[in-house]
C-alpha positions in Angstrom: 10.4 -5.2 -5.0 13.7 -3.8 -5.4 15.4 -6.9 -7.0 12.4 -6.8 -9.7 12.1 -3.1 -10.2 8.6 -3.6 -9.4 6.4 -1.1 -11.0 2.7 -2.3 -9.7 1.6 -4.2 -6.3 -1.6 -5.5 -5.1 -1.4 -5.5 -1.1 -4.6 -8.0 0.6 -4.6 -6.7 4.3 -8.2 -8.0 4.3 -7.4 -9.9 7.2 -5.2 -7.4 9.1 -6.7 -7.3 12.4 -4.4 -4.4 14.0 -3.9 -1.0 13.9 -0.5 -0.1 12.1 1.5 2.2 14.8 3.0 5.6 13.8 6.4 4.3 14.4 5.9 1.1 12.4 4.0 3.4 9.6 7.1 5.5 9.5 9.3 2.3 9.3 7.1 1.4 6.3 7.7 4.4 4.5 11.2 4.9 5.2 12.4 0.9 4.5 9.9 -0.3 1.5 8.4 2.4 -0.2 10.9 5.2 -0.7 13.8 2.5 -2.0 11.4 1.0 -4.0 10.0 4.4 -5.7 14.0 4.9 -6.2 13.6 1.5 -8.7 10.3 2.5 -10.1 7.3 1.7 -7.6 4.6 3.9 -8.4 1.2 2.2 -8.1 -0.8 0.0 -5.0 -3.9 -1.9 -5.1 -5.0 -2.4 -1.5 -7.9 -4.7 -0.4 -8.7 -3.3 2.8 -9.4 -4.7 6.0 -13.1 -5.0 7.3 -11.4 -3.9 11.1 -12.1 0.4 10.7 -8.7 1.3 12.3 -7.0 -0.8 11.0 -8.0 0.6 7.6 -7.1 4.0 8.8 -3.7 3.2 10.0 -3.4 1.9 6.8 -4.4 5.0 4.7 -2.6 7.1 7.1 0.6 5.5 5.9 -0.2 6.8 2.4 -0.9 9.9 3.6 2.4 10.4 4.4 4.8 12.5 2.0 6.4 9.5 0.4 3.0 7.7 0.0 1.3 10.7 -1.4 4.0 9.6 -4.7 2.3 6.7 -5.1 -1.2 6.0 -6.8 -2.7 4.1 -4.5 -6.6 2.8 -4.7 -8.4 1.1 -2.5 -10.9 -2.2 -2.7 -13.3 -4.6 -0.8 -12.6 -7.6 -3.4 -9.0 -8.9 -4.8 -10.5 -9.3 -8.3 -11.6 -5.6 -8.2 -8.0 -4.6 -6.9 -6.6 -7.3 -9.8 -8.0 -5.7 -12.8 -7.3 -2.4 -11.3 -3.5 -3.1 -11.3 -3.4 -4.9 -14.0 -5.0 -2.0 -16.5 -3.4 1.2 -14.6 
């Protein structure tokens, strides 16, 4: 992401199986997305996972100060989360 200034990214967790910890949500915000908002990250297409906490762990990460920076929309499907990404 930082090498490619990437702009747009479409994260499948559909099979995540765990819940994300506060200390490894924290990680998450502090080592991926604030130095890749610094190169122009700005939008996230997730496909969720079926597991209920783990889908919360994951929105809780994005709830976070840095993630509230980031347009981020959620989907069941990857071709739903694909044209999203693609248009926005």
């Amino acid at each position: 992401m930082l090498d490619q200034k990437t702009e747009k990214v479409l994260g499948n967790i559909k099979e995540l199986g765990f819940v994300v910890s506060p200390e490894a949500q924290e990680w998450m915000n502090e080592h991926i997305f604030a130095p890749a908002m610094e190169v122009g990250f700005s939008k996230l297409a997730v496909v969720m996972s079926t597991e209920f906490l783990a889908q919360l762990s994951i929105e809780q990460v994005m709830e976070e100060e840095v993630g509230q920076q980031i347009t981020t929309k959620y989907f069941d499907e990857i071709e739903e989360a694909r044209e999203w990404i693609m248009n926005v």
